[in-house]
Every structure is written in structure tokens, then in C-alpha cells.
C-alpha positions as CSV (number, residue, x, y, z in Angstrom):
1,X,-66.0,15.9,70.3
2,X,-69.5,15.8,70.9
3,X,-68.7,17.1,75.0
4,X,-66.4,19.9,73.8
5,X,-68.4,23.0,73.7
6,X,-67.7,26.4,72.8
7,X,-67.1,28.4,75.3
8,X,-64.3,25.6,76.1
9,X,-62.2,26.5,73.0
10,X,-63.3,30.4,72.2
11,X,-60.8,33.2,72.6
12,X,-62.1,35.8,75.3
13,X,-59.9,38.2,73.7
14,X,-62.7,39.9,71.3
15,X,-62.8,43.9,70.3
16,X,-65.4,45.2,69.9
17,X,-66.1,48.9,68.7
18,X,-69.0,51.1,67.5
19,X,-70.4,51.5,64.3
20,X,-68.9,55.4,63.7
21,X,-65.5,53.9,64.6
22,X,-63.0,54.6,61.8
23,X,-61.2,51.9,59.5
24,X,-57.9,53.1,60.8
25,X,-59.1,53.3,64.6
26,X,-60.6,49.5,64.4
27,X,-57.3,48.2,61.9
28,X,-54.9,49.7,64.4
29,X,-56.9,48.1,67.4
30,X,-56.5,45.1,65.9
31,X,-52.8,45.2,65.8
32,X,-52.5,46.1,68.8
33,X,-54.6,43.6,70.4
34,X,-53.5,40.6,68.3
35,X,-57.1,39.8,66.7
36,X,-58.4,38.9,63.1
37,X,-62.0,41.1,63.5
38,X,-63.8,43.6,65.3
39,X,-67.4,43.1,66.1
40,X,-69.3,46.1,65.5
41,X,-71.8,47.5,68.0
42,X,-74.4,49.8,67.7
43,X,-75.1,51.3,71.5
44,X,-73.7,48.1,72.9
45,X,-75.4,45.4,71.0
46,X,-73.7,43.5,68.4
47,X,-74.5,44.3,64.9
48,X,-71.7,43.2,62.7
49,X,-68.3,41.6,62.0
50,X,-65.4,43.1,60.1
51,X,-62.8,40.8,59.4
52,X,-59.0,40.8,58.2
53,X,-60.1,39.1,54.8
54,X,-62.8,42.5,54.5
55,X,-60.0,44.6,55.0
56,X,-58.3,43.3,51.8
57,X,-61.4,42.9,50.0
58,X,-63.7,45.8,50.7
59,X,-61.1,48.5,52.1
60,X,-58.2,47.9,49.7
61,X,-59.2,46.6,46.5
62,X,-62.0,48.7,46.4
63,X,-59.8,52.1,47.5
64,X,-61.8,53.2,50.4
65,X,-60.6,56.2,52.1
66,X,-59.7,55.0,56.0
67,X,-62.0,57.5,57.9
68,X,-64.9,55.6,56.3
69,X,-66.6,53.8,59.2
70,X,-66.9,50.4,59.8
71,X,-70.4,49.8,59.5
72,X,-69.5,50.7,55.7
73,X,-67.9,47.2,55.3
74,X,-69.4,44.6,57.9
75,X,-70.9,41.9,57.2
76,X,-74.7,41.6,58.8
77,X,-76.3,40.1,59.9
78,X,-74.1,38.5,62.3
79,X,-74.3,35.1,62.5
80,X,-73.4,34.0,66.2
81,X,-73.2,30.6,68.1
82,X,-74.1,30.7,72.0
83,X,-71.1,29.3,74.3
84,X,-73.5,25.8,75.2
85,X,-73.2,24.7,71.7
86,X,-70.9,22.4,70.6
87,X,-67.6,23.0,68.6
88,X,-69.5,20.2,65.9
89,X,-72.6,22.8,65.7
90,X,-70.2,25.5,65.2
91,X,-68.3,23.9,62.8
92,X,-71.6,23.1,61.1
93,X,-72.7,26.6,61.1
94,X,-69.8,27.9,59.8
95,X,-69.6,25.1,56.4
96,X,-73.2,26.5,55.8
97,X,-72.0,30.0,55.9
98,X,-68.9,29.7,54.4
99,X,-66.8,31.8,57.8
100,X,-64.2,31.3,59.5
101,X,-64.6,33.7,62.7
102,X,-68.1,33.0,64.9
103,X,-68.8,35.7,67.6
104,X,-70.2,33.9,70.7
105,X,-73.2,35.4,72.3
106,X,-74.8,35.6,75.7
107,X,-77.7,37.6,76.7
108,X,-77.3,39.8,73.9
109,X,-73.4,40.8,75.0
110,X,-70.6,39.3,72.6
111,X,-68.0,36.8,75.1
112,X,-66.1,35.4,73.1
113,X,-65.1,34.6,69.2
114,X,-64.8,30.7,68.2
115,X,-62.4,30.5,65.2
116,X,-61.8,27.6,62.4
117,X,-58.2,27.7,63.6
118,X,-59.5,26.9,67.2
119,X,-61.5,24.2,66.5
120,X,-58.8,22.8,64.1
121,X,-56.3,23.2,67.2
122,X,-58.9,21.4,69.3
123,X,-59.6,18.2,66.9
124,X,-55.6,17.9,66.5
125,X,-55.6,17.0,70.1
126,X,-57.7,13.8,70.2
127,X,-57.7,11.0,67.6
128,X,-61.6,10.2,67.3
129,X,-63.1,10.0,63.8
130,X,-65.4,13.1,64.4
131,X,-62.9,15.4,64.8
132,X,-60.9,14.0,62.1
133,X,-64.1,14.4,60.1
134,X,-64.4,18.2,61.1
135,X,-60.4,18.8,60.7
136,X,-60.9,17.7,56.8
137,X,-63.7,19.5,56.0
138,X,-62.0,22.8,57.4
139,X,-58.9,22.3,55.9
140,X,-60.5,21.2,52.6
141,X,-62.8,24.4,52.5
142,X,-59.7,26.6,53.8
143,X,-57.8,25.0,50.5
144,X,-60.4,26.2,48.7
145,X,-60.4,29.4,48.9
């Protein structure tokens, strides 16, 4: 657990669009490219995460029209891990934070987003008593919700 790092188990698929994007433009880019959140960008640099949980939350409940933009309903600042970390320190940072989706980071550029899924997947594949201790927690905190 402690020798599995980040950038071994992130997903290189990430979107990333800019801050004036629509709701419908990001939402329908999300379909089509399979993900669960854009990272927003302001001139290239990562400023913010929008997330399928934000679209029910802050787009539906709350009625907002779809051409609002998507720096209307991010979440900043965005919390990030770098891809040297560990998936322990990652799943450590996003207990604290209470997230499920952790943009990865190098020289200022987003590469890749680590998910609670992903690390789940991960600690399902060996049998030691840290990941079994991660794998709880996230499930436990998952149930919670």
C-alpha cells in the first residue's frame, strides 16, 4: 500500500474546460467522455472542480438556468494531490476533506484525477491490513452520505 502511488492508479482521462464554459457544454462533455467532473481552468491553470454530485445539488435543486457558467458552481479552491504521493496520502486528504474526486497536479497542469472508487478498486486487489483499513473507511464515509 505504502509503494502504490498515484499516478499508478489515476485515470488520465480528465476534462478540463474554461471558466465561461456553459453548464450544458461541460454536462454534455461529460457524457460523452465518460467522466464524473470537469476541472475548471482559468487561461490554462486549474481553478476548480465541478462534479456530478454539484450538478444535482447546485444546478438542479437550486433551478439554475444551463447557460450559467461553470465557475458559478465549482468548488475552489481545488484541493489537489501531486502524482509521487501515495494512494494512503490521498486517501488521507480526501477523509479530511470529505471528496471523492482528487485532480492530480504537475507543474501547475492537471494529469490526471485519483478517485475513491480507484483506490477502492486498488486495495480490493491485495489483502494487507492497510488497504483493508483504507477500503473501510471509504466505504464507511460513502455509506454515510
Amino acid at each position: 500500500m505504502d509503494n502504490t502511488f498515484v499516478n499508478q492508479v489515476m485515470s488520465k482521462n480528465v476534462l478540463t474546460s474554461e471558466k465561461s464554459t456553459s453548464l450544458q457544454d461541460a454536462a454534455q462533455e461529460m457524457k460523452s467522455r465518460n467522466v464524473g467532473c470537469v476541472i475548471v481552468t482559468d487561461k490554462s491553470k486549474p481553478i476548480g472542480i465541478v462534479t456530478e454530485r454539484d450538478f444535482v445539488t447546485k444546478v438542479a435543486a437550486e433551478g439554475r438556468p444551463l447557460f450559467t457558467e461553470i465557475s458559478e458552481v465549482m468548488s475552489s479552491p481545488l484541493i489537489t494531490v501531486e502524482p509521487e504521493e501515495t494512494i494512503w496520502e490521498a486517501s488521507e486528504i480526501m477523509k479530511e476533506k470529505l471528496i471523492h474526486k482528487l485532480p492530480v497536479i504537475e507543474n501547475e497542469q492537471v494529469i490526471g484525477v485519483i478517485t475513491t472508487s480507484d483506490i477502492v478498486r486498488i486495495s480490493s486487489v491485495g489483502s494487507d491490513s492497510q488497504m483493508r483499513k483504507i477500503c473501510d473507511q471509504i466505504l464507511m464515509r460513502i455509506k454515510d452520505e
